[in-house]
N, C-alpha and C positions, 0 to 999 in steps of 0.2 A: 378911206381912200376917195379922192374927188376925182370923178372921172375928166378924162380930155373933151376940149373942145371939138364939136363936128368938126372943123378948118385944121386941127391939127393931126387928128384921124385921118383926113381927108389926102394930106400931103407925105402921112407915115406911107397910107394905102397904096401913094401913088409911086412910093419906092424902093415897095417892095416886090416879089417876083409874083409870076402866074402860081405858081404851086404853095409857094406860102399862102397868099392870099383863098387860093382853094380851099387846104386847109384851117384856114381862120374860119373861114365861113360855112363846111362842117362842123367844125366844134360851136360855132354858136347856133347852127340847127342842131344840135344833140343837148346843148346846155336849155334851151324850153319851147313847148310846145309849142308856142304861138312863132315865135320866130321860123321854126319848120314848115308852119305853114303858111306865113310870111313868102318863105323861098319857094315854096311850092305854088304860090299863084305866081311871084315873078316869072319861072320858069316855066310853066305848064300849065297859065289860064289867061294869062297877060294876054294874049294874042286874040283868043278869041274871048272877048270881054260880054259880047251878048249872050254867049254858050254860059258861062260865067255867072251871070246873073240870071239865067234860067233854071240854073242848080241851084242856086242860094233862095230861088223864089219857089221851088218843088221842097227844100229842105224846108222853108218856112210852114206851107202846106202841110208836112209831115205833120210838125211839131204842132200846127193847128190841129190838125186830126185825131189826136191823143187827148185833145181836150173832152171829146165826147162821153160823158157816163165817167168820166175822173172826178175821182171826189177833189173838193176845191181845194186843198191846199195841194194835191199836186196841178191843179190847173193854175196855179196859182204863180210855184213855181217854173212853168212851163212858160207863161205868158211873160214872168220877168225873165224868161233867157233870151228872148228870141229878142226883143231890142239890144242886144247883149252880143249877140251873132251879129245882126245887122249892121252896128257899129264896127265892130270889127272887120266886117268884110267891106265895108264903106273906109277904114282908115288904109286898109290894102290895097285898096283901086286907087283911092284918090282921086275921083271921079263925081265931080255934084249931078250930074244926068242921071248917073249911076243909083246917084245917093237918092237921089230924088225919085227914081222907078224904082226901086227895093223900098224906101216908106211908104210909098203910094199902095203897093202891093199891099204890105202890111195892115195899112188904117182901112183898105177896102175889106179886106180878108176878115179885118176885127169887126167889122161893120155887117157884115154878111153873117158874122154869128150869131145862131140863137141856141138857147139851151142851157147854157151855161146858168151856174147856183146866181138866181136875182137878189139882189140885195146889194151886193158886195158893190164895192168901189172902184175896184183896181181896171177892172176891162176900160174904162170910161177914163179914168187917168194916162193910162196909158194912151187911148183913143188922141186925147186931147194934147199929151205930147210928144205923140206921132205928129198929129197933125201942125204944132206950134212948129216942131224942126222943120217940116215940109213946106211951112211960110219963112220961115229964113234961108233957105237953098233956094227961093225962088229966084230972087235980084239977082242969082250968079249961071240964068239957063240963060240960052237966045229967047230972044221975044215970042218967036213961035210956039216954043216949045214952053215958056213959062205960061202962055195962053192956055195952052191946051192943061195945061197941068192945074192953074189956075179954074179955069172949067170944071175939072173933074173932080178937085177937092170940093170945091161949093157944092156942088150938088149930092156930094158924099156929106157932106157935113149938113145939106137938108132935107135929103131923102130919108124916109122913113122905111126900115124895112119889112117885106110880107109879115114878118112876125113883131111879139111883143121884143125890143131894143132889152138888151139882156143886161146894157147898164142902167137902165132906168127901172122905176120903180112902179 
């Protein structure tokens, strides 16, 4: 089955009643997860989008936190979920400011770790394409704000931290 065009969706949508369409739109937060929570920022975070992104930036925290004394392959997988969330909570906002203060978090946050099993590769990849997305969301901030952001990467990207760099060798 080939699904409909958005514009033909868009025009059934716009002929049918308030209670159908309520109904449409339960059964597709019940049919999967991500759509439920899709409807769940429209309705209940959309408003307050800085509250928003202070939850998404203490969950990130969390998920960093569980890194400590984890043997690597769960740090492992811990570090590939969380660009993983990111993305997701970035495709729900629709927001490049947005997008751009949740990476920023993230590359600082990754940067600020020590501890972690040295050798591995993955911190440092990841690092480096946290930071490649946060140079293409740049061109789409105000000048100001890309200033400032631009600022704060460079000097994350040359600052060495108090500890031995957990991606380096």
């Amino acid at each position: 089955m080939k699904p409909a065009s958005i514009d033909d969706i868009k025009k059934e949508l716009q002929q049918q009643p308030p209670k159908i369409i309520f109904d449409l739109l339960l059964k597709i937060a019940k049919f999967k997860k991500e759509n439920k929570e899709l409807l769940t920022y429209l309705l209940f975070e959309k408003d307050d989008e800085a509250g928003y992104i202070q939850s998404i930036k203490l969950e990130i925290d969390d998920l960093l936190a569980q890194l400590s004394g984890a043997p690597y392959t769960i740090s492992k997988k811990i570090l590939r979920k969380i660009p993983g969330i990111i993305n997701k909570q970035i495709k729900y906002m629709g927001s490049k400011p947005a997008a751009v203060e949740l990476r920023m978090h993230f590359a600082r946050k990754l940067h600020e770790l020590a501890g972690l099993p040295s050798g591995r590769m993955l911190p440092e990849k990841i690092f480096i394409q946290q930071t490649g997305k946060l140079e293409k969301l740049f061109p789409f901030l105000e000048e100001d704000l890309r200033y400032d952001y631009e600022k704060q990467l460079e000097a994350l990207k040359t600052l060495q931290p108090a500890k031995k760099a957990w991606w380096k060798k």
